[in-house]
N, C-alpha and C positions, 0 to 999 in steps of 0.2 A: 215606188222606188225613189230613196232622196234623190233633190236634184246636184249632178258635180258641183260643187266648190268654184265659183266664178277666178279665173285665174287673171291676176291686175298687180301692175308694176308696186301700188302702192304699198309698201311694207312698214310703210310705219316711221320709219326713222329720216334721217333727213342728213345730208352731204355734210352736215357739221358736228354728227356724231358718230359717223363712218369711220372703221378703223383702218385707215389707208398706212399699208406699212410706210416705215422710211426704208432710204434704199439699202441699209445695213440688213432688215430684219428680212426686204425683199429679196436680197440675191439669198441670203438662207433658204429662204423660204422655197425658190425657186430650184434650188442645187437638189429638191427631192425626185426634181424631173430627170432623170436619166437624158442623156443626148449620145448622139454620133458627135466625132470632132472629124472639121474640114481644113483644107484649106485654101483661101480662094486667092489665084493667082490671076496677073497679066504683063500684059509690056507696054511701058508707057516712054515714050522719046527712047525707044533703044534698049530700055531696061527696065528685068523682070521687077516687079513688087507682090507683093502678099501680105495674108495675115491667117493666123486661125482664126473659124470662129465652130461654134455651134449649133447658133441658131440658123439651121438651112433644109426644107422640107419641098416636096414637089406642091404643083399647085393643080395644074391641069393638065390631061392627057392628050387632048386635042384643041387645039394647039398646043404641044409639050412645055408647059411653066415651069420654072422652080421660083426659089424662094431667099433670100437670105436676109439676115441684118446686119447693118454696119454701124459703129458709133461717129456718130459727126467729128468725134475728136480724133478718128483714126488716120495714120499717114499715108497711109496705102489707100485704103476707098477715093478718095477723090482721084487718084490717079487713075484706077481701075474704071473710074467714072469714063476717066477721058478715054483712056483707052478704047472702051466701046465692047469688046471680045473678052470674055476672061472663062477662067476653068477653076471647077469645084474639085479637087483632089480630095476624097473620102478616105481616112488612113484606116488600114489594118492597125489592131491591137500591139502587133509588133513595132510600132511605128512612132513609141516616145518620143525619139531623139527629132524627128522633124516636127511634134505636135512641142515641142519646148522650144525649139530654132526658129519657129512663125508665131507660137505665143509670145516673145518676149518683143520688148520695144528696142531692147538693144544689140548693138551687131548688125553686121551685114548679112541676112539671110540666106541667099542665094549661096554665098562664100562658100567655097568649096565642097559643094552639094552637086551631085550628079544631075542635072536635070535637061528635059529635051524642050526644043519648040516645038509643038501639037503643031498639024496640020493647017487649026487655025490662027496660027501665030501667038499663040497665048505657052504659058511654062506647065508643063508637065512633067510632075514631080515623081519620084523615081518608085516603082512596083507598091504603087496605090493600090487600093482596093476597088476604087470605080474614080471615072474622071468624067463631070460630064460640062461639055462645052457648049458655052450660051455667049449669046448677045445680050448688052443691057437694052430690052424690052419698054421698064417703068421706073419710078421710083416714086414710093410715098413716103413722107414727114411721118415719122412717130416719135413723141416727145425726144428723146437726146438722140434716140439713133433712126437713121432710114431704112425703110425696106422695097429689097430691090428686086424684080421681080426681072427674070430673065428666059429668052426665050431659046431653049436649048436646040442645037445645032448636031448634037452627036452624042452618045457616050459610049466609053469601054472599060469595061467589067473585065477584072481581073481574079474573080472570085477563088478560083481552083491556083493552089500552087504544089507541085510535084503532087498531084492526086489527090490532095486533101483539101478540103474546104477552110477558106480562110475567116479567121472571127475579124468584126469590124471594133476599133478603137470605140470603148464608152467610159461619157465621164458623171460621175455621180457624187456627191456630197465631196466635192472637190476633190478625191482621189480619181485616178484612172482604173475602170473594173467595176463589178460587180458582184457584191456574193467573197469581197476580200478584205476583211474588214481591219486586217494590218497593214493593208498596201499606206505607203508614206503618202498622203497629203502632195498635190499636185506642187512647188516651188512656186516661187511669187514670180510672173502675174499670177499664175491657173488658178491658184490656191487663194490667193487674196483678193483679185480683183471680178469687176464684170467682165467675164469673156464673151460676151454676144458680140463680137465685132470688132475687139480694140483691134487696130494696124498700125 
């Protein structure tokens, strides 16, 4: 019987002929990954902040982790930083008008939007689909953005509304959906920008 194939990092080529996209051909490239859209709220001096982002997956079950990114440039993460408590709002499919209200950089977000203090002091945003409440845990440096790893406190699932099961918000080749291949192109930022964490 031949012997396997020795398995070794070397392949031959070398970091100077590596075809490392730029970050045009990267977020394309990336938009083929499907995501949930969030959005991660707190109260900082008195007053809520947010942002949408994306990028946000569980880590560990025992002790309960999650996961998020933020981009260093965003306005919101540092304050959510300080604040210390904040909450992942998971939006339902039906839930455009607040996934454009915490996408944009502009406007007052909060401004005339329904929303309550959780329990733990942090904003909870109005018949989400799941909200789960964490402490900031960790954070690590990854090239422009951080990832912040938080060690969750509570969540509440909203799955069921009048007897029916509810679809969660997905974003894919910059439209919102899946399987809709007319739906319009998410507006600028969604559509044109990195959304892994702007605030």
């Amino acid at each position: 019987m031949p012997a396997e194939p020795a398995l070794t990092a070397d392949t031959g080529r070398t970091p100077s002929d590596s075809a490392v996209p730029d970050p045009a051909d990267f977020r394309k490239a990336m938009a083929e990954f499907a995501t949930g859209v969030t959005v991660v709220t707190a109260i900082d001096g008195g007053e809520p902040v947010g942002f949408a982002c994306q990028s946000f997956a569980s880590v560990s079950l025992e002790p309960p982790l999650i996961l998020f990114c933020a981009d260093k440039r965003g306005r919101s993460w540092p304050r959510i930083r300080t604040a210390g408590r904040f909450t992942v709002n998971v939006l339902g499919e039906e839930q455009r008008e607040l996934c454009e209200r915490f996408g944009s950089s502009r406007g007052a977000k909060f401004d005339g939007l329904d929303w309550k203090v959780s329990e733990w002091g942090t904003p909870a945003l109005p018949d989400v689909l799941l909200a789960v409440h964490a402490v900031v845990h960790d954070v690590h440096e990854a090239g422009d953005h951080e990832v912040v790893i938080g060690r969750v406190l509570e969540v509440e699932r909203h799955e069921v509304r009048d007897g029916a099961w509810r679809r969660p918000m997905v974003f894919f080749r910059s439209r919102f959906g899946v399987g809709e291949p007319d739906a319009p192109i998410a507006p600028d930022p969604w559509g044109l920008r990195d959304r892994w964490g702007w605030g």
